[in-house]
C-alpha positions in Angstrom: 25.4 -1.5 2.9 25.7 1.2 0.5 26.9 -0.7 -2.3 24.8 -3.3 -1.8 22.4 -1.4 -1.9 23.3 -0.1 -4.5 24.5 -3.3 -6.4 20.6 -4.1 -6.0 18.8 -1.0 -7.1 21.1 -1.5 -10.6 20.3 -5.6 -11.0 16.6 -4.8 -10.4 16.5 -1.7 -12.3 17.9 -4.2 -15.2 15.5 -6.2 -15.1 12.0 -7.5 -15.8 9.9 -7.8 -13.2 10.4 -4.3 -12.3 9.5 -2.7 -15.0 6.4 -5.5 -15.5 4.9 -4.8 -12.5 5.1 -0.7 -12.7 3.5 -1.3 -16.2 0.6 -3.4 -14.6 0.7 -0.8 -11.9 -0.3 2.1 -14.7 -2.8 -0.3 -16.6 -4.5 -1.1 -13.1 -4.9 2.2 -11.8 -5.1 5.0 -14.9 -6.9 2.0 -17.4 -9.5 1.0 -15.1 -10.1 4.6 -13.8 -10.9 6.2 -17.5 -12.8 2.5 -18.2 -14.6 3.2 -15.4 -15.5 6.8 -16.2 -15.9 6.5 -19.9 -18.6 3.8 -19.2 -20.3 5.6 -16.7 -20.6 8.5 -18.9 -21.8 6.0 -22.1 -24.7 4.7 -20.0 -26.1 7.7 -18.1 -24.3 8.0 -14.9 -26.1 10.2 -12.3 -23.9 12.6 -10.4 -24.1 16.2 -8.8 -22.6 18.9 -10.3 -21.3 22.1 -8.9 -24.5 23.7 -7.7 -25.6 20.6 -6.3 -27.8 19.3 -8.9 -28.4 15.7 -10.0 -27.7 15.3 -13.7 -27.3 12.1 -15.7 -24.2 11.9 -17.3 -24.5 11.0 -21.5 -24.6 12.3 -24.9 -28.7 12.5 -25.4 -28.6 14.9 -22.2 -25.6 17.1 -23.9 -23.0 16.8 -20.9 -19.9 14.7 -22.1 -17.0 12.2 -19.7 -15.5 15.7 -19.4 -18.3 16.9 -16.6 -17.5 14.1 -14.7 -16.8 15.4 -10.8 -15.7 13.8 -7.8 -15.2 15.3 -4.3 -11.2 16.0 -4.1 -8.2 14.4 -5.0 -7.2 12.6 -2.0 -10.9 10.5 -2.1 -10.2 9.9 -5.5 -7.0 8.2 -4.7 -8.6 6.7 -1.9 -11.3 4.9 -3.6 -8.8 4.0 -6.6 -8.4 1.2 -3.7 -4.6 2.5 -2.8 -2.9 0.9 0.4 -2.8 -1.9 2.4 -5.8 -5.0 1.3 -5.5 -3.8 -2.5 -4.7 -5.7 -5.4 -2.2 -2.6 -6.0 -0.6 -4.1 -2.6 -0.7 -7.5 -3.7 1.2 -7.0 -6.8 4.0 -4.8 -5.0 4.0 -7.5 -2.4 4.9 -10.1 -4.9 7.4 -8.2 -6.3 9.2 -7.8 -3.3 8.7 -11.3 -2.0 10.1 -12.4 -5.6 13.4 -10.2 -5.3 14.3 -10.6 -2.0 14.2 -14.7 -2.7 15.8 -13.7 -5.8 19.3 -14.3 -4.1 18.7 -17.7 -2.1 17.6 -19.1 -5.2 20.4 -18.4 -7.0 22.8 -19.1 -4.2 24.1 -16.0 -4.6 23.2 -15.0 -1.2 26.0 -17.8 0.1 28.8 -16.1 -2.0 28.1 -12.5 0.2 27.9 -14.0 3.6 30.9 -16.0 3.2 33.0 -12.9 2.1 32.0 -12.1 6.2 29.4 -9.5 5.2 27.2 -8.8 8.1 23.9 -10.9 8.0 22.7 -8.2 9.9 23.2 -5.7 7.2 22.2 -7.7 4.5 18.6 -8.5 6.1 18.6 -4.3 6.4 19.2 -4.0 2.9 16.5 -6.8 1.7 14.4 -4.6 4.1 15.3 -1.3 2.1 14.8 -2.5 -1.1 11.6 -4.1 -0.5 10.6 -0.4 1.6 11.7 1.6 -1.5 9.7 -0.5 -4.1 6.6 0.3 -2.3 7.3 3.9 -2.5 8.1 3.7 -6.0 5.2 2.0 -7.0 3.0 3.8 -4.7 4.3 7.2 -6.5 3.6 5.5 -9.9 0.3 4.7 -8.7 -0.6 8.1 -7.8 0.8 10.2 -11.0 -1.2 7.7 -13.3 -4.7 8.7 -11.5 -3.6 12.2 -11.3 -2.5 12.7 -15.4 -5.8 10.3 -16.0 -8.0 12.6 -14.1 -6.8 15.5 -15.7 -6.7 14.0 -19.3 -10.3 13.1 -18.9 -11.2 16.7 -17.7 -12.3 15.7 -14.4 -12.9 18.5 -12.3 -13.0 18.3 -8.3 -15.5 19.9 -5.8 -12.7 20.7 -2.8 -9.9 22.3 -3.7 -7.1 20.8 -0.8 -4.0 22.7 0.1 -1.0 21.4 -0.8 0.0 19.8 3.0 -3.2 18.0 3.3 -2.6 16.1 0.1 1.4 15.5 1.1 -0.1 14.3 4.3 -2.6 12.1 3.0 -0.3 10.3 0.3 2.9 10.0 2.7 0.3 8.1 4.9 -0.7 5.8 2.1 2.4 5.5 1.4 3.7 4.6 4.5 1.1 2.1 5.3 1.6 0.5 1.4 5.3 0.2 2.7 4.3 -1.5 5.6 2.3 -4.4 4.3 5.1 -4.8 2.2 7.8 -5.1 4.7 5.6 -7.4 6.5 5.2 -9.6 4.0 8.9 -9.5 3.0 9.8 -10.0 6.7 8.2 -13.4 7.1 9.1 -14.0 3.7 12.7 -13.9 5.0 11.6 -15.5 8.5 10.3 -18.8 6.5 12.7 -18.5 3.1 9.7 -19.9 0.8 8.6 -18.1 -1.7 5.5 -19.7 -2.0 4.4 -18.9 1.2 5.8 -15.0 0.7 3.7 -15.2 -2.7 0.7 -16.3 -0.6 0.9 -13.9 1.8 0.3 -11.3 -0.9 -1.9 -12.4 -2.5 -3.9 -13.0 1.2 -3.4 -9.2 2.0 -4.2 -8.0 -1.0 -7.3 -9.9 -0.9 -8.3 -9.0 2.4 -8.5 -11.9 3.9 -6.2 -11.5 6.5 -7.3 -8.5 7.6 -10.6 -10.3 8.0 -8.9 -13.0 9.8 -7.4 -10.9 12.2 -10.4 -9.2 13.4 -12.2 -12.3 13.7 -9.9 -13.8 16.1 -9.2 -11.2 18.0 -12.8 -10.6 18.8 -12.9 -14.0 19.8 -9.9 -14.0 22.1 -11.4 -10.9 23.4 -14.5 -12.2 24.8 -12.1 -14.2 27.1 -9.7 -11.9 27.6 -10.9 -8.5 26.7 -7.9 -6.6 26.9 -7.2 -7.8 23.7 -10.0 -6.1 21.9 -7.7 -2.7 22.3 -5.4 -4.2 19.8 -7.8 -4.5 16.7 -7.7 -0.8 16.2 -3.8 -1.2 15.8 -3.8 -3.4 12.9 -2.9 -2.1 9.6 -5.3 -2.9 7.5 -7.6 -1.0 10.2 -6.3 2.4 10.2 -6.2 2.5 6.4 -9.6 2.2 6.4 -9.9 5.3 8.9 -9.7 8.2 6.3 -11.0 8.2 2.6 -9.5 11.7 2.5 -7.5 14.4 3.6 -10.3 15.8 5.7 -10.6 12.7 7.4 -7.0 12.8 8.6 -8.1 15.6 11.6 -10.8 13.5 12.6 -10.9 12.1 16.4 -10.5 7.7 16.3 -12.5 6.3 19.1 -12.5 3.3 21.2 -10.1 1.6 22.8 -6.7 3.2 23.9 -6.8 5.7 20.7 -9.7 8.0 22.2 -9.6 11.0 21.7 -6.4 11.1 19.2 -6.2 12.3 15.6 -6.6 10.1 12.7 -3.1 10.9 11.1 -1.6 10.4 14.5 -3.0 7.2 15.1 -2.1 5.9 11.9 1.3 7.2 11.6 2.1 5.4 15.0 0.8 2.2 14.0 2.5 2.4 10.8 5.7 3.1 12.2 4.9 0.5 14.9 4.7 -2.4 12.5 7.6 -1.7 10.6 9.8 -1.3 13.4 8.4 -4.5 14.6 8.9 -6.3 11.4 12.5 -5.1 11.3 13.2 -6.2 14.8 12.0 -9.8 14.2 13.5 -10.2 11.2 17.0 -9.1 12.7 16.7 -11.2 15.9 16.0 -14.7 13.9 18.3 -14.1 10.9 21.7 -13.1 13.2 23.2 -15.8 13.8 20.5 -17.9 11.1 22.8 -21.0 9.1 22.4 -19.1 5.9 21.1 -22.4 4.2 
């Protein structure tokens, strides 16, 4: 698996859509973050500074875009819109949907099977690659609001130690890379790429999220067991923390009570991808590779 792995790291590496995406990646995140800022700060923004005074942000009042403030790192990368219903998520999700079908298209996908290559094996690797493009681009994502804020001199009111953050961004990482996989997995359940591309763009909208909740409030009021299951959804627990603070809070309701943010969310991230693995290995084993 190894050099297949391998094999597919180089071809996409090689190619375009990798590099187009990590480009639209930086212009999304580190372009509309100092458009964002430099606006606010042209048209009299109100903020509190350090001594918790209101000012107004613009050039008649003498404070430039370099007093901007926000309240620590990890909620600026939180409300930069990182993680799972994002249009960062939607275009990493496309990406991976377009790659992984890169192979049926071409029929190259026959030529590796045939050579008795484990389908298993292959479906592990489509899995990986998919699972390592969402950290990549997560990381990308991250460094370009990082070197943005600090180009623009932004300053922050809470300094955090260096675990917290680690903490907060492997989460949001982690649940990035499991919308991803997800997606990918049904991708590889259905073999169309529109409906892989459609997918994305759903999740990154939101909209299934949404959909989600709805029905399983409805089911709920029928069978109400089922209402423990909406706080296990993904797009659910990346809502539960906007910052590193938030990861030590206590989630309540349902069969979570009383347990810690990061916990909860680590489990149901890990949950998902394990269960989006599994499927995908039961249907494609012994799956007529047409």
């Amino acid at each position: 698996m190894i050099n297949l792995l391998r094999s597919d790291l180089y071809r996409l590496i090689h190619g375009r859509k990798f590099w187009v995406v990590t480009v639209l990646i930086i212009l999304l995140t580190a372009g509309l973050l100092a458009t964002l800022m430099l606006l606010g700060a042209a048209t009299g923004a109100s903020q509190t500074d350090t001594d918790g005074v209101t000012v107004t942000t613009n050039t008649s009042s003498g404070l430039a875009a370099s007093a901007r403030m926000m309240d620590s790192h990890t909620a600026m990368l939180s409300s930069s819109g990182m993680g799972g219903g994002s249009v960062l998520a939607m275009f990493v999700a496309v990406l991976a949907v377009l790659v992984v079908m890169d192979d049926w298209d071409a029929g190259f996908v026959k030529n590796l099977l045939a050579s008795r290559r484990s389908r298993a094996v292959y479906a592990v690797d489509r899995l990986l690659l998919s699972a390592l493009l969402a950290v990549w681009n997560m990381v990308v994502a991250i460094a370009s609001l990082e070197l943005t804020c600090l180009a623009l001199g932004v300053r922050f009111r809470h300094a955090e130690n260096l675990g917290a953050y680690l903490a907060f961004c492997g989460l949001r990482t982690l649940g990035m890379t499991t919308f991803v996989m997800i997606v990918v997995a049904l991708t590889m359940i259905v073999r169309s790429k529109a409906f892989g591309i459609a997918v994305a763009v759903l999740i990154g909208a939101g909209v299934i999220g949404s959909l989600l909740n709805i029905i399983l409030s409805m089911i709920a009021a029928y069978m109400p067991w089922v209402g423990q299951l909406t706080p296990w959804l993904p797009s659910n627990n990346v809502n539960l923390y906007a910052d590193s603070t938030g990861l030590f809070a206590t989630t309540v309701g349902g069969m979570s009570l009383g347990m810690p943010v990061w916990a909860h969310a680590l489990i149901c991230f890990t949950g998902w991808i394990v269960l989006s693995v599994g499927a995908t290995l039961l249907i494609e084993r012994r799956r007529d590779v047409c």
